[in-house]
C-alpha positions as CSV (number, residue, x, y, z in Angstrom):
1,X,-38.2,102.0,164.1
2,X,-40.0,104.9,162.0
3,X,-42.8,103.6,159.9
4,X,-42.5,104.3,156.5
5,X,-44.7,107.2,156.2
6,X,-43.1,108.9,159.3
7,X,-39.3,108.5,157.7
8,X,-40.3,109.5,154.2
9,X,-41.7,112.8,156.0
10,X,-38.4,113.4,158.3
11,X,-36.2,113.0,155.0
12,X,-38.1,115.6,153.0
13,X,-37.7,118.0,155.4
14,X,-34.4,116.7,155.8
15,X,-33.6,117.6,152.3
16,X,-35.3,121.0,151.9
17,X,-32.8,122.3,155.3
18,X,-30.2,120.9,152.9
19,X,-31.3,122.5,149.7
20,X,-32.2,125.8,151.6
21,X,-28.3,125.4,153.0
22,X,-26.8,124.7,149.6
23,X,-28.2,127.8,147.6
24,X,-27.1,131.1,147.5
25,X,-28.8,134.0,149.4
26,X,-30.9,135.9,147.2
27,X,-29.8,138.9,148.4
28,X,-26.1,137.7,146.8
29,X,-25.1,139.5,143.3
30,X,-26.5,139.0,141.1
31,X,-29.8,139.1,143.3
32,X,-32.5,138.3,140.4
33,X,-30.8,135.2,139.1
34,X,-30.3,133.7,142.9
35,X,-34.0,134.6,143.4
36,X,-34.8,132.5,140.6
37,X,-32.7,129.4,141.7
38,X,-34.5,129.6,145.0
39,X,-37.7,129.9,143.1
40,X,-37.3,127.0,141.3
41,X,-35.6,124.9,143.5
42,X,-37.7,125.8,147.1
43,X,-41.0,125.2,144.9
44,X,-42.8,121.8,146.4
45,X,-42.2,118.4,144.9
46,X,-42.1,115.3,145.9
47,X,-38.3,114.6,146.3
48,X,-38.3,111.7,145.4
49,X,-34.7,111.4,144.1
50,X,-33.0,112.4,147.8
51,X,-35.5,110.2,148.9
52,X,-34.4,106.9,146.9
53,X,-30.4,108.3,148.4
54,X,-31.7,108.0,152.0
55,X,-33.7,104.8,151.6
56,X,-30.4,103.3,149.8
57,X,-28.6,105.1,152.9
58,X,-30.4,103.3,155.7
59,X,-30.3,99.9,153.7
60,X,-26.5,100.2,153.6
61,X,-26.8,101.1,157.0
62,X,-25.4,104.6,156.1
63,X,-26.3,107.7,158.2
64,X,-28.6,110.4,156.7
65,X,-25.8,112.9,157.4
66,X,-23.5,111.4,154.7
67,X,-26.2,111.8,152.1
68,X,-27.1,114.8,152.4
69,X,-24.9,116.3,149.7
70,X,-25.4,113.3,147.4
71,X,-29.3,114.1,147.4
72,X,-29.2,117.8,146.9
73,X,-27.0,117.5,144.4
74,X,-29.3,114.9,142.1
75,X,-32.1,117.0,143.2
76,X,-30.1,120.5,142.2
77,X,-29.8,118.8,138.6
78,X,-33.3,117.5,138.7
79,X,-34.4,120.5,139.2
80,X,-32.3,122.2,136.5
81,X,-33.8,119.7,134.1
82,X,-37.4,120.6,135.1
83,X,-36.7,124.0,134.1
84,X,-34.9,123.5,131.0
85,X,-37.8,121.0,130.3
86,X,-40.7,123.9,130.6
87,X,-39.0,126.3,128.3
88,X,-40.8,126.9,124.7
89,X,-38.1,125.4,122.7
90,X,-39.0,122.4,125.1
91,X,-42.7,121.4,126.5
92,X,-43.2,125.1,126.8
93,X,-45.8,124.6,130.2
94,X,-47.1,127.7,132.3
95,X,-47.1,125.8,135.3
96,X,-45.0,123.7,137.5
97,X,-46.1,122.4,140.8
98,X,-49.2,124.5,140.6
99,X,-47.6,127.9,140.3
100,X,-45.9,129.6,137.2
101,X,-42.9,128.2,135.8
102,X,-39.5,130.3,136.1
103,X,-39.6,131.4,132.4
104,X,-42.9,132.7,133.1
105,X,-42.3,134.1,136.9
106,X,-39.0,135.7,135.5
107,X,-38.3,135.4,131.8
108,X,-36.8,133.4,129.3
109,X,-33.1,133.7,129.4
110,X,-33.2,133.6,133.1
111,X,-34.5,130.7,132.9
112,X,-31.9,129.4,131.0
113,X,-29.5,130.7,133.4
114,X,-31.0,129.2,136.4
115,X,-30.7,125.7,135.1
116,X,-27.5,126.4,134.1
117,X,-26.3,127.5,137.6
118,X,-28.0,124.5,139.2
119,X,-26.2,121.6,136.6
120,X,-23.0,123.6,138.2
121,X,-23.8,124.0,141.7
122,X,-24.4,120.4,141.7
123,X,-21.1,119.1,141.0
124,X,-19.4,122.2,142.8
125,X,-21.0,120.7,146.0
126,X,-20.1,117.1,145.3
127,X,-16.7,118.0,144.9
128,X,-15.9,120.6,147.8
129,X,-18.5,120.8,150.3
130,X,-17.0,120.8,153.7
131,X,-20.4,119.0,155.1
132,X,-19.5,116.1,153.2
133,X,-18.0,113.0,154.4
134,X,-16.5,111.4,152.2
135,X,-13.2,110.3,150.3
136,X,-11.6,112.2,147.2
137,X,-12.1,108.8,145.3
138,X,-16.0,108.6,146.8
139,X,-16.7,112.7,145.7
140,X,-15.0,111.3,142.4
141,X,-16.9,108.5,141.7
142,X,-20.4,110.2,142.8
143,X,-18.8,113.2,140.3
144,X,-18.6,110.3,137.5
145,X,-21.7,109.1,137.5
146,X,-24.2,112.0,137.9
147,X,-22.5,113.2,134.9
148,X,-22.9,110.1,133.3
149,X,-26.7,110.2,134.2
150,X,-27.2,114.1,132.8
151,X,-25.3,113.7,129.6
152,X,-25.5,112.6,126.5
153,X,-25.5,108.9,127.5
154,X,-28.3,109.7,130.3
155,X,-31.0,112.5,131.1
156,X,-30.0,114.9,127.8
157,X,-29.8,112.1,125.3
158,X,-33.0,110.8,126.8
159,X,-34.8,114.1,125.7
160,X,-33.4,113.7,122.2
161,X,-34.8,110.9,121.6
162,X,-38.2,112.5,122.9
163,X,-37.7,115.3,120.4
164,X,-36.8,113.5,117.3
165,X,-40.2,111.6,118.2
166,X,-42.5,114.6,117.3
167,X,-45.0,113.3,115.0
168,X,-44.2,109.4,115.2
169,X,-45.4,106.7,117.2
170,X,-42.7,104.8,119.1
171,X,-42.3,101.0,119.2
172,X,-42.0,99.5,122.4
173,X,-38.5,99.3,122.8
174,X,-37.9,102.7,122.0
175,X,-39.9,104.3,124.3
176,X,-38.6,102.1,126.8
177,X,-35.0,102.9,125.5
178,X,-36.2,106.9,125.8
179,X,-37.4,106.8,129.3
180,X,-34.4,104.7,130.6
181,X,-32.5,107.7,129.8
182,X,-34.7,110.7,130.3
183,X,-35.7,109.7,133.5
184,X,-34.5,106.3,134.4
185,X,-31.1,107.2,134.4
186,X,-30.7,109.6,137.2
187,X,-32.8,107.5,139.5
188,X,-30.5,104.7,138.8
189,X,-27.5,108.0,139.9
190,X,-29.6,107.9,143.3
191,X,-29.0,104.9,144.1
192,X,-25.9,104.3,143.2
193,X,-24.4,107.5,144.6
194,X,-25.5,106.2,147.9
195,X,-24.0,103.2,147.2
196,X,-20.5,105.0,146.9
197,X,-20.8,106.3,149.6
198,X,-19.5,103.3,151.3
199,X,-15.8,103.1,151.2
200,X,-15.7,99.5,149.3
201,X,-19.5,98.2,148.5
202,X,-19.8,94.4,147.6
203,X,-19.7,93.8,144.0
204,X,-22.5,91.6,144.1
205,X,-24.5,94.2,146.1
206,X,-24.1,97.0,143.9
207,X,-24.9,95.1,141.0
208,X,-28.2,94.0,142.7
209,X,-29.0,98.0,143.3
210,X,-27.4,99.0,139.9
211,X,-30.5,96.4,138.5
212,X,-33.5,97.4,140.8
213,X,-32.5,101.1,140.1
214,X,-32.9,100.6,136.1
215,X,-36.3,98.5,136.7
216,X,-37.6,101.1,139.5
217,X,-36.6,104.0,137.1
218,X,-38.7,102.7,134.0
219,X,-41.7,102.1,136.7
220,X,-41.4,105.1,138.0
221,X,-42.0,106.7,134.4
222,X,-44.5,104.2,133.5
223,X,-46.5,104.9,136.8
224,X,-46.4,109.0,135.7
225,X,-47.7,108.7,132.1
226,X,-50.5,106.1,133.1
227,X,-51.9,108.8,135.2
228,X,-50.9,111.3,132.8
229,X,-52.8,109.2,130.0
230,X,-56.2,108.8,132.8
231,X,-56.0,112.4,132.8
232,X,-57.0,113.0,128.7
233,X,-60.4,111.9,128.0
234,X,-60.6,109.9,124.7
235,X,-56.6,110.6,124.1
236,X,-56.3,107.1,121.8
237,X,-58.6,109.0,119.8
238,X,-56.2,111.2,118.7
239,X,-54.0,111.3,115.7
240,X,-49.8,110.8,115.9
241,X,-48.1,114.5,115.8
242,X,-50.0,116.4,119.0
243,X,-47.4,117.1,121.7
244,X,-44.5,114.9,122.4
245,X,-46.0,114.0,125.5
246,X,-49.6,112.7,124.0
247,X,-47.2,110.6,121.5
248,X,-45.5,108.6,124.0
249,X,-48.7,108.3,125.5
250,X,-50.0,106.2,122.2
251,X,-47.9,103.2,123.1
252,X,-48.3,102.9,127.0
253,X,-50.4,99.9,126.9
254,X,-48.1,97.8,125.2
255,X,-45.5,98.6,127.4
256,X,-48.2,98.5,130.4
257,X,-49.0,95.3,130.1
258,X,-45.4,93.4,129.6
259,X,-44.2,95.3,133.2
260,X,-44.8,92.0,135.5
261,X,-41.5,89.9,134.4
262,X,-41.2,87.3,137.3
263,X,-37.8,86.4,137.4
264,X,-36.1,88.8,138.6
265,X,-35.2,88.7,142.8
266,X,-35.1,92.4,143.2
267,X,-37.6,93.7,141.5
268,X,-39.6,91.3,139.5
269,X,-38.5,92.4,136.4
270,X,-36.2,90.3,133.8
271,X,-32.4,90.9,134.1
């Protein structure tokens, strides 16, 4: 048996072979736009979504190969929302993973355009790629509930709230409402989308990963803007109405400090 280290490595290069596979060559018309999906998608990161897929996989005692679609596809529409999220109209950042974003390495309305054609390529994959093994109802089901997890109810309502926060200081339960959909809510997709991918998963199972999958995507969020909030020297100094981001910083202790909620088996957390 891998250690843990060793079979997070194997599954991240895993993933990129998969990603690499999936996208179109960027010599394919038309050439700038496909550079730019490449761009943005071959850039780094973590990969931490495919990665949640595979670790759900091996649980379920599912083999990598049948995930491999699953996880580049929430990674495909990850991505798409990373780029979306950099724009002006957005967070408007100059930098993602260390090197320029795609508006800035390309322009604007490529940009637009590249997250565009990764939100499709996504579901064209989950619904056609040969390399997939899987039933019609499984590719449906997986279908379902990534777009569930992008939409209004998931990843874009999430940002909604975080824009109609500008200039306001959220209460505790709406920022935890905002970052159950923003980012919570296509974690919880990574799991379960593994999940599917066994022909009839136990009810009582899938609720169990339907739960951690809420509580590890709030952490997950939680963990990123503690860091983020280390990173701003005297930040609680600062008045309501900065960026969006320095907002939702305001109220991270009292969220912070309630995480520990001892009653739940999975997790920790309360049902």
């Amino acid at each position: 048996m891998l250690n843990v280290h060793t079979r997070l490595q194997t599954w991240q290069k895993r993933i990129e072979g998969v990603l690499e596979a999936v996208l179109p060559p960027p010599s394919a018309h038309p050439a700038r736009l496909h550079e730019a999906l490449r761009y943005s998608v071959l850039n780094g990161g973590k990969r931490m979504r495919p990665l949640l897929a595979y670790a759900t996989g091996e649980a379920l005692g599912i083999a990598p190969d049948h995930l491999d679609i699953p996880a580049a596809a929430i990674e495909l529409v990850h991505v798409y929302s990373l780029v979306h999220d950099d724009l002006p109209a957005m967070d408007n950042d100059d930098l993602r993973r260390g090197k320029p974003t795609c508006h800035k390495a390309f322009d604007e309305p490529t940009a637009i355009l590249v997250g565009d054609a990764l939100q499709a390529l996504a579901f064209q994959i989950l619904a056609s790629h040969p390399g997939m093994n899987a039933s019609p109802a499984q590719r449906l089901r997986m279908i379902e509930q990534l777009a569930q997890a992008v939409g209004s109810r998931g990843m874009v309502g999430g940002q909604a709230i975080d824009l109609a926060a500008v200039g306001r200081e959220l209460t505790e339960v709406e920022l935890e409402n905002m970052h159950i959909h923003k980012t919570g809510a296509l974690i919880r997709a990574s799991v379960l989308m593994a999940a599917y991918s066994v022909e009839a998963v136990d009810a009582r199972c899938l609720q169990q990963l339907n739960h951690f999958a809420k509580c590890i995507g709030l952490a997950f969020r939680c963990r990123t803007i503690f860091w983020m909030w280390k990173a701003i020297p005297g930040h609680w100094a600062r008045p309501v109405g900065w960026t969006r981001r320095q907002a939702s910083l305001r109220t991270l202790p009292s969220l912070g400090w309630r995480l520990p909620r001892p009653n739940c088996r999975i997790c920790m957390t309360k049902p």
